[in-house]
N, C-alpha and C positions, 0 to 999 in steps of 0.2 A: 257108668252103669246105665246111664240111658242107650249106652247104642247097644251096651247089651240084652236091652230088653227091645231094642228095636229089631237088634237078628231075629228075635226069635217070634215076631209078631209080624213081617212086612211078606206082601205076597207079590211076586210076580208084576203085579195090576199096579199095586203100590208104588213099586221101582219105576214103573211109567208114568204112575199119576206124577210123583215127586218130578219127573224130569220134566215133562210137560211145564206145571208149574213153572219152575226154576227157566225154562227156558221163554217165555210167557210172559212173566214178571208177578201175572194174577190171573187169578179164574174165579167164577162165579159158582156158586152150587150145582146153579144149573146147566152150566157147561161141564162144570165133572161128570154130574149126569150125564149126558148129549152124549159125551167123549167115551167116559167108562164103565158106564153100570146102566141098569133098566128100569129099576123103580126107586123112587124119592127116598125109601124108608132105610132103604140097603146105604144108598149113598148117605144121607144125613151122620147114621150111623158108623160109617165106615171114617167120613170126614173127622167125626168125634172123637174115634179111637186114635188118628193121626193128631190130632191138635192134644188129646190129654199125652200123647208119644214126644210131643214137641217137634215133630216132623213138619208138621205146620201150622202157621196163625191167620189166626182170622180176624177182620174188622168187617163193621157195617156202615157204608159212606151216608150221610146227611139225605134224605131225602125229602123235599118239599111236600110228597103226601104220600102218605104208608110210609112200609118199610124197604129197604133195600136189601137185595139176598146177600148173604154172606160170602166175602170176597177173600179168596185163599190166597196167602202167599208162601214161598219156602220160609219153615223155622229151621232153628240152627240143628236139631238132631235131624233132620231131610238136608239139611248142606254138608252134615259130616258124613253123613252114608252115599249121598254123590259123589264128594269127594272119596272118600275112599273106594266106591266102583271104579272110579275114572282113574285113583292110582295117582292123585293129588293133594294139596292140600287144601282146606277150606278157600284159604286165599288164594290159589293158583284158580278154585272155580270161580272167582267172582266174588261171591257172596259177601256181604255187610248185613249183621241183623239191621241195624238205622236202616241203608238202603233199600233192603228189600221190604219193611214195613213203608218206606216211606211214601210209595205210590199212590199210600190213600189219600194224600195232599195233592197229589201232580194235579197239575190241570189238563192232564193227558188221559188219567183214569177215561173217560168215557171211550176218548177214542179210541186206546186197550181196549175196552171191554167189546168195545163195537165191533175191532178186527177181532178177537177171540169168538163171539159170538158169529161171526161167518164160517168160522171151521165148526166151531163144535155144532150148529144144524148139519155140514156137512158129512162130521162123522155119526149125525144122527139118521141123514137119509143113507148113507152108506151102510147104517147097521137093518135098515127097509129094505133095502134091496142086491141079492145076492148077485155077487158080478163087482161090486164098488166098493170102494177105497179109496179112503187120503191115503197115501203113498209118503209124503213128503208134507213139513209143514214149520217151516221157518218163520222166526221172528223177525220184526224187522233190524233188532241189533244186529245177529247172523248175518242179515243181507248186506247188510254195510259194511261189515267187516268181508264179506266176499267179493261184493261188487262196487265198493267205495263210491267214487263219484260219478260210474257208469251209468248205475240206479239207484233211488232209493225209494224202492216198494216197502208198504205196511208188513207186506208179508211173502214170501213164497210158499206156490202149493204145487202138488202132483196126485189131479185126479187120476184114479182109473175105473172103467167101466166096460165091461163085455169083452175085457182082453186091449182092449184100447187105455193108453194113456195121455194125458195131455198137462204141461208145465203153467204153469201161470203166476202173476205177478198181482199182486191186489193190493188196490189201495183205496184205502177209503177216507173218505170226504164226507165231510159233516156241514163245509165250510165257516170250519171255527177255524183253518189253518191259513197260512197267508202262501200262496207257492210262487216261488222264485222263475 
């Protein structure tokens, strides 16, 4: 019953957010923002209606002063409408509810969020300026599994700008990592 109340509520925008997500591991409110909507009230809102869907869960990590925004992960009815786009099973996608909540413990969280907040500014200047686009926008799991031990970048991206494109490999350093 839940996915059938998910047919008939998920838009377009949704089917992206949920894959983004899922591909991601996490995102912040305000990288859904950046990414997919314009104003705070639209998204908050939108987030809402996905988490009472169970399409996805939210937690708030510890923060030593204020509060920390709300960090989305795939819930299990957003792993079953994946899977079922993809023409798969839950487990053929990956997915683990443990796993996929689990991030709020990693000690990795920041530096997710750090690489996800370099795309989502950039698909926020992109949405400034006509002519631009992310293109492309890999996790760093994807790239491993593509490029094994050749590289392993935080992320692959593909700007484009004025009919120009350009590939790129980001990695980012907090120097909390040790590199080999």
């Amino acid at each position: 019953t839940a996915l059938a109340r998910l047919a008939a509520r998920l838009t377009s925008r949704d089917h992206e957010l949920l894959d983004c997500v899922h591909e991601h591991r996490v995102l912040t409110t305000h990288q859904i923002q950046k990414i997919f909507f314009t104003q705070p009230q639209a998204t908050r809102r939108r987030l809402g209606v996905l988490r009472q869907l169970g399409a996805l869960a939210r937690f708030r990590p510890w923060s030593p002063a204020g509060s920390s925004p709300g960090h989305w992960v795939l819930g299990r009815a957003g792993a079953a409408v994946l899977a079922s786009r993809r023409g798969v099973t839950v487990a053929e996608l990956g997915y683990r509810p443990d796993t996929a909540i689990s991030v709020c413990f990693s000690p990795r969280l920041g530096h997710l969020v750090g690489v996800n907040d370099f795309f989502a500014d950039l698909h926020a200047c992109a949405r400034r300026s006509s002519g631009s686009a992310v293109r492309e926008w890999w996790s760093e799991r994807r790239c491993a599994q593509l490029w094994g031990d050749l590289a392993r970048p935080d992320a692959y991206g593909r700007w484009q700008e004025d009919g120009q494109e350009v590939d790129f490999f980001l990695e980012y350093d907090t120097g909390s990592e040790t590199i080999g």
